[in-house]
C-alpha positions in Angstrom: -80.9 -50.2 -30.7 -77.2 -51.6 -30.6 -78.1 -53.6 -27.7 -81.2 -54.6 -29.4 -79.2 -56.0 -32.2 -76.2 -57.7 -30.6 -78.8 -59.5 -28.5 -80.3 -60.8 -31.0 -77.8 -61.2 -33.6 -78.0 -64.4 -35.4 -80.9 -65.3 -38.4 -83.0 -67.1 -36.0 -83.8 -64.4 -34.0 -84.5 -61.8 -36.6 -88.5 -61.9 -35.8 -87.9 -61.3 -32.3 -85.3 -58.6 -33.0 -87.8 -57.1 -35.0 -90.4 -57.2 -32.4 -88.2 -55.8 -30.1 -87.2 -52.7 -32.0 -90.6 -51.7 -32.4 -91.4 -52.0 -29.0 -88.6 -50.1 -28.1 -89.8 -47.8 -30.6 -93.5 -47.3 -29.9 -92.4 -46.9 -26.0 -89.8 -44.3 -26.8 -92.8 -42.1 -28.9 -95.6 -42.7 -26.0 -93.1 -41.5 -23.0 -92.7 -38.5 -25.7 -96.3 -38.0 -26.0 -97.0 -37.9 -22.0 -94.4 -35.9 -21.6 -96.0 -33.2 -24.2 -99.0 -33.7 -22.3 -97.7 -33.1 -19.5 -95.9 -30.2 -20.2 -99.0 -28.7 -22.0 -100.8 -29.3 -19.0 -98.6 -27.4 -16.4 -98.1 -24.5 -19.3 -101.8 -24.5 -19.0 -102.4 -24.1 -15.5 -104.1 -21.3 -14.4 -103.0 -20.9 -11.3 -100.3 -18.0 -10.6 -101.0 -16.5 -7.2 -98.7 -17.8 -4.3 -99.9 -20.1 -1.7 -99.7 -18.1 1.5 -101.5 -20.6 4.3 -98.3 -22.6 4.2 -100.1 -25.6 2.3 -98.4 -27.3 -1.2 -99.3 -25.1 -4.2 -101.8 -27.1 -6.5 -99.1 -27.0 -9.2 -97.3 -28.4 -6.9 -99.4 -31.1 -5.9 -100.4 -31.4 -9.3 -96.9 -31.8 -10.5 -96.2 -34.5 -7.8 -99.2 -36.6 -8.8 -98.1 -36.4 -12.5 -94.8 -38.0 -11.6 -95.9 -40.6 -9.5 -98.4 -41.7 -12.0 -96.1 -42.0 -14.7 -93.4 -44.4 -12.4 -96.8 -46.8 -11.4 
């Protein structure tokens, strides 16, 4: 939030300083909550027997999708 304030230091820019806290805010708690969801999710998983055929474990592969959809 330092940054945050140092960028907008001075009285005109208190609104957008403001504005910008929150966001950084509300962002900070919703990476927190899909990262809880994720990890609930994987906890969850059902799956526990190894993957013998030589093909990606679906935790795996579940895993992998979970990650790419959170950098899209």
């Amino acid at each position: 939030m330092v940054q945050i304030e140092s960028l907008f230091d001075s009285k005109v820019c208190t609104e957008m300083r403001e504005a910008a806290i929150s966001l950084t805010k509300r962002l900070a708690q919703t990476a927190q909550e899909t990262f809880g969801d994720f990890e609930e999710a994987v906890e969850k998983d059902a799956t526990k027997t190894a993957v013998q055929d030589g093909t990606v474990h679906p935790l795996t592969s579940y895993v992998i999708n979970y990650v790419k959809f959170l950098y899209e």
